[in-house]
C-alpha positions in Angstrom: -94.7 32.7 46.7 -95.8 29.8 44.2 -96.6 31.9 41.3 -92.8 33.0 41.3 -91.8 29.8 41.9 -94.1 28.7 39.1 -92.9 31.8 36.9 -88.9 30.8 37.5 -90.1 27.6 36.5 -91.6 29.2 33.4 -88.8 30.9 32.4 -86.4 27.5 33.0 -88.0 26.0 30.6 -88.4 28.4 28.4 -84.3 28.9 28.0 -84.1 25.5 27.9 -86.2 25.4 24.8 -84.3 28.0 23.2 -81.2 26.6 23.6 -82.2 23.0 22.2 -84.0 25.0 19.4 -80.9 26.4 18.4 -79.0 23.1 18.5 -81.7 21.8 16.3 -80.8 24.8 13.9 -77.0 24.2 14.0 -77.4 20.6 13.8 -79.8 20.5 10.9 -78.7 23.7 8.9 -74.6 23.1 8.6 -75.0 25.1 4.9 -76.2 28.4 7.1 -73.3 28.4 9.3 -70.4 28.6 6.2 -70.1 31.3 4.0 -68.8 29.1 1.0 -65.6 30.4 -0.1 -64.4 29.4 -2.9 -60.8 28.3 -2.2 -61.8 26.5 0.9 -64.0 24.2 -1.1 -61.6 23.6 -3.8 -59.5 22.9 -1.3 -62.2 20.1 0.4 -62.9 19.2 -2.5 -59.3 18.0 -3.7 -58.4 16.5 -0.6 -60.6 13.6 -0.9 -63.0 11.4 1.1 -61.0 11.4 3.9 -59.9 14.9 4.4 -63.4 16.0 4.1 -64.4 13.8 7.1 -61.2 15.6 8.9 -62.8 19.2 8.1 -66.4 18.4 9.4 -64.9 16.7 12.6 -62.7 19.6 13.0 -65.5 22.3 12.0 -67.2 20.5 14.9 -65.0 20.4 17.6 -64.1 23.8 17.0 -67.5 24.6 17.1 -67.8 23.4 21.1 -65.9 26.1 23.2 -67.5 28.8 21.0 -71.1 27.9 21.8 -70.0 26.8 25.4 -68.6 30.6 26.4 -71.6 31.8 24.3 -74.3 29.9 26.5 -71.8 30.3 29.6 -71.8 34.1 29.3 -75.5 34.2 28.6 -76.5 32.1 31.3 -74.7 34.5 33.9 -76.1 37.4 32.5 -79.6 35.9 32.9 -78.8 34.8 36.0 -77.7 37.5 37.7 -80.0 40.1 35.8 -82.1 41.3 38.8 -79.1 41.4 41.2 -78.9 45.1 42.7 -75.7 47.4 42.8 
């Protein structure tokens, strides 16, 4: 009984360093997640200081339900993966 409980434990933990090791790769990598096209940053570009500021806030909040429903669908698959039919 307390090696599962010590191996649920194990596994906790170990999603929960995944998932702050891939924040630490989205946070720290922004130039990975954009492919670059070439319009869109003319457009940046030409929009000044300001409207920059407006696409990074708005890459961001975009950004939040997508990795939200991502985790939340994740995490119920990992929870319920030894359930029985």
């Amino acid at each position: 009984m307390l090696e599962i409980r010590r191996l649920r434990m194990l596994t906790r933990i170990g999603a929960l360093l995944a998932g702050v090791l891939a924040l630490i790769v989205i946070v720290f990598a922004p130039h990975v997640a954009a492919q670059g096209c070439a319009m869109c940053y003319q457009n940046a570009a030409a929009s000044g200081a300001q409207g920059r500021e407006a696409l990074r806030h708005g890459i961001l909040i975009l950004l939040f339900p997508t990795v939200s429903l991502f985790v939340g669908i994740f995490g119920l698959i990992y929870t319920r993966r030894n359930v029985s039919r």
